[in-house]
SERO-4910 file (N, C-alpha, C, O; in steps of 0.05 Angstrom, whole numbers):
BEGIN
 pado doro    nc1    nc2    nc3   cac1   cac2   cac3    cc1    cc2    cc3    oc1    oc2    oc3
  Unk    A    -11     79    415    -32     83    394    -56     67    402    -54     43    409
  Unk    A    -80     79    402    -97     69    410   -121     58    389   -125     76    373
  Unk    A   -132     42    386   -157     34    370   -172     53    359   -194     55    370
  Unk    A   -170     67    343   -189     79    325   -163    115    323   -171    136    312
  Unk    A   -142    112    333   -125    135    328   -118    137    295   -116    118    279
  Unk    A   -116    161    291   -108    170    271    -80    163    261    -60    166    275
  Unk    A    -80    152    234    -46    148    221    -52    163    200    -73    165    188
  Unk    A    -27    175    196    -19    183    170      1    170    152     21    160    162
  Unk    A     -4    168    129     29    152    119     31    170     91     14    185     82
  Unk    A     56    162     80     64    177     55     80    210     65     80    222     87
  Unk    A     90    216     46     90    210     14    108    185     13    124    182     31
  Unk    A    105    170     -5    112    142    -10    136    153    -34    130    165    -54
  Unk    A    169    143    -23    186    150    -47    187    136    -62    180    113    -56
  Unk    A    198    141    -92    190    120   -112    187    132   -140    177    155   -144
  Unk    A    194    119   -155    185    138   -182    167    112   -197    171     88   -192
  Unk    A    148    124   -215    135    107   -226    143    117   -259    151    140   -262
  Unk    A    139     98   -285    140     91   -303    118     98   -322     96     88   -317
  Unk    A    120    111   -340     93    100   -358     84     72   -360    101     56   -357
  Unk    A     59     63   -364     46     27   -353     56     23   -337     66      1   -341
  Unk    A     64     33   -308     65     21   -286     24     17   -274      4     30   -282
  Unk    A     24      5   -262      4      3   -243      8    -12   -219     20    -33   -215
  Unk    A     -6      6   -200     -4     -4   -173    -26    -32   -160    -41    -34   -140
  Unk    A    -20    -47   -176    -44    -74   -171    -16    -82   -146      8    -78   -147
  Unk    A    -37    -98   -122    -30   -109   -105    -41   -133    -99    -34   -144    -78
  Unk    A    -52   -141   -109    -58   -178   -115    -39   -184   -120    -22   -175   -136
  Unk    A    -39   -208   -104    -14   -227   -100     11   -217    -90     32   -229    -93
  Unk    A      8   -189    -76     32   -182    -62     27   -176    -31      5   -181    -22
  Unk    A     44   -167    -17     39   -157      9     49   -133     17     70   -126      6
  Unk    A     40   -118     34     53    -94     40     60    -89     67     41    -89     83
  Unk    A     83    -84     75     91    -84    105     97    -54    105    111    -40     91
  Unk    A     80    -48    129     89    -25    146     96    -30    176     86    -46    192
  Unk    A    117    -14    178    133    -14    205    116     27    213    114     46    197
  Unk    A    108     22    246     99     43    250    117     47    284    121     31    302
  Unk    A    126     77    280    147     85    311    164     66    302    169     54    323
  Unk    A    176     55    286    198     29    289    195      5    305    211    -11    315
  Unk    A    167      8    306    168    -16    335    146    -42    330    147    -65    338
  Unk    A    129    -28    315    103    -46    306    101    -49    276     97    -31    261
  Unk    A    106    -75    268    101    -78    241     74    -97    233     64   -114    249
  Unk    A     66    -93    211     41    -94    202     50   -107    172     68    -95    160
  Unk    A     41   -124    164     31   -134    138      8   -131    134     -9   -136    152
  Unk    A      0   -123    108    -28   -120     93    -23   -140     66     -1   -143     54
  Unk    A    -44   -150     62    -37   -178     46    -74   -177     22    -97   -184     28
  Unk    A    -65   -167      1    -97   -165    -18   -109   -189    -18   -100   -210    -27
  Unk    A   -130   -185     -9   -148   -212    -18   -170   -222    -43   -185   -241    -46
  Unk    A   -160   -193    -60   -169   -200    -90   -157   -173   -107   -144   -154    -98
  Unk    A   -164   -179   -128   -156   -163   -153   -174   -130   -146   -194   -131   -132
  Unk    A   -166   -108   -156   -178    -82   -152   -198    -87   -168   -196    -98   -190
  Unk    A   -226    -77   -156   -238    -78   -185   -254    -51   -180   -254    -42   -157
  Unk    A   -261    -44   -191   -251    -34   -217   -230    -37   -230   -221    -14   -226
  Unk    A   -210    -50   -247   -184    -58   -248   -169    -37   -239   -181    -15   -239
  Unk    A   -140    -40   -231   -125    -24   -228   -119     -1   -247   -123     -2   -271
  Unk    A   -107     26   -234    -99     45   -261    -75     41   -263    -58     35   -247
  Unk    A    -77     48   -294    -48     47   -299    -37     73   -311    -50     86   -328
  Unk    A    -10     83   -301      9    104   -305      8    113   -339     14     96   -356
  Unk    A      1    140   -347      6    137   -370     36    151   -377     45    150   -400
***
């Protein structure tokens, strides 16, 4: 994979909740890509516009 190649990701499995929201402040998100390269993504603030939430 080269610098500026194209990724796709999803569909992401999972069921969501009514009042769920997907805020990622203060969490991290690891992707593993080909099984070989993993990646953390780590928020470095709150969504703002605030997050939505599931109705």
């Amino acid at each position: 994979m080269a610098t500026g190649d194209a990724l796709e990701v999803g569909p992401l499995s999972g069921t969501v909740a009514s009042g769920d929201s997907p805020e990622a402040f203060g969490g991290t998100l690891k992707v593993t890509a080909f099984g070989l390269i993993s990646l953390t993504c780590t928020a470095q603030g709150p969504q703002s516009p605030g997050p939505f939430v599931f109705d």
